[in-house]
Legacy VTK file of the C-alpha trace (Angstrom):
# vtk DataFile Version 3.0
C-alpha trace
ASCII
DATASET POLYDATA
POINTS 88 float
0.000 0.000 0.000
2.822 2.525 0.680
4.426 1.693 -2.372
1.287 2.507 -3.711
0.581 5.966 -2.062
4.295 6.752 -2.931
3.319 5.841 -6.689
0.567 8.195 -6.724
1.367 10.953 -4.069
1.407 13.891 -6.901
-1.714 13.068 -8.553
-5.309 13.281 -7.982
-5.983 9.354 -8.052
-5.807 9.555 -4.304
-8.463 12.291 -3.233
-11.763 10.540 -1.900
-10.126 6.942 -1.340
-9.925 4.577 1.854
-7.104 2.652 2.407
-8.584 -0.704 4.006
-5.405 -2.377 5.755
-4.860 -4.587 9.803
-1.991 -2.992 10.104
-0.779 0.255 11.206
1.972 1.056 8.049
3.654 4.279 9.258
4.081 5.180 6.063
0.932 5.262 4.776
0.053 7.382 7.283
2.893 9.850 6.718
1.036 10.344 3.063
-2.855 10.404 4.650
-1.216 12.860 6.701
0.582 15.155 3.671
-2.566 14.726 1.395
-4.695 15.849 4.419
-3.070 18.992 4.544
-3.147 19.593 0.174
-6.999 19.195 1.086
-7.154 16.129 -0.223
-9.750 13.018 1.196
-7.296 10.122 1.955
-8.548 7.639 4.656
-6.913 4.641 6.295
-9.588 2.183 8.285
-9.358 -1.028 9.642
-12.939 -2.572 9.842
-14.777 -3.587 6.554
-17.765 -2.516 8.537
-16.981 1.259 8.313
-17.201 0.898 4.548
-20.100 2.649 2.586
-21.296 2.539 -0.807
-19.826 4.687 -3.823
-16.779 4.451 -1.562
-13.648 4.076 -3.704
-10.828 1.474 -2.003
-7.476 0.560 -1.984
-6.439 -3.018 -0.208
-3.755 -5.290 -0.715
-4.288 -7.831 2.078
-5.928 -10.895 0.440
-8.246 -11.232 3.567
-10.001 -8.326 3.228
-9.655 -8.368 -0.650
-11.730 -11.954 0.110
-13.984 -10.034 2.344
-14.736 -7.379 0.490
-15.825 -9.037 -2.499
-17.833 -11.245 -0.450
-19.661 -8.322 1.205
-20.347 -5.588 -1.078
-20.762 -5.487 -4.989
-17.605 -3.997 -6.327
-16.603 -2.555 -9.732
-12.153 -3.113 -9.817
-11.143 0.487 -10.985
-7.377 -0.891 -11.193
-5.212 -3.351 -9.983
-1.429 -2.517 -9.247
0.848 -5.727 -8.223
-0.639 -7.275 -5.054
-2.767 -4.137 -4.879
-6.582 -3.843 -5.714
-8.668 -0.171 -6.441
-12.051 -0.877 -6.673
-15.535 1.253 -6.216
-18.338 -0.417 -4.218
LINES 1 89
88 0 1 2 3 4 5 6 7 8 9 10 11 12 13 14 15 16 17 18 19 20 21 22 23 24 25 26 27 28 29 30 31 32 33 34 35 36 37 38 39 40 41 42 43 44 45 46 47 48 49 50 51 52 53 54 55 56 57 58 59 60 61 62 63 64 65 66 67 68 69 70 71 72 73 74 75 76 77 78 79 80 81 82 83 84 85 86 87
């Protein structure tokens, strides 16, 4: 996911996402954190449960990429190695 976030820090592509992750990745805070402050709407949860529709997610654990296409309908917007972007 950091790699991620790192890939796309000077673009748009990462206003109005939710990064769903277990763990706490410093470094994907440290960009929540600097895209905050450029007014940009970057999220990091933990529960699947705080999801909502027409949300727009990034996830790279297969767990909750299992979950999450078990749970909600989802449209994949883009995959990026181990990494999955998709809209519910």
């Amino acid at each position: 996911l950091t790699e991620y976030a790192f890939k796309n820090k000077d673009n748009q592509s990462l206003d109005k996402v939710t990064f769903l992750t277990l763990y706490f990745d410093r470094p994907l805070y440290f960009y929540k954190y600097r895209l905050n402050t450029k007014g940009m709407d970057f999220r990091v949860v933990s529960s699947i449960d705080s999801l909502k529709e027409n949300t727009i997610v990034i996830v790279a654990e297969d767990s909750l990429k299992n979950s999450l296409l078990n749970r909600y309908k989802v449209r994949v917007l883009e995959e990026y190695k181990s990494v999955l972007k998709v809209k519910i």
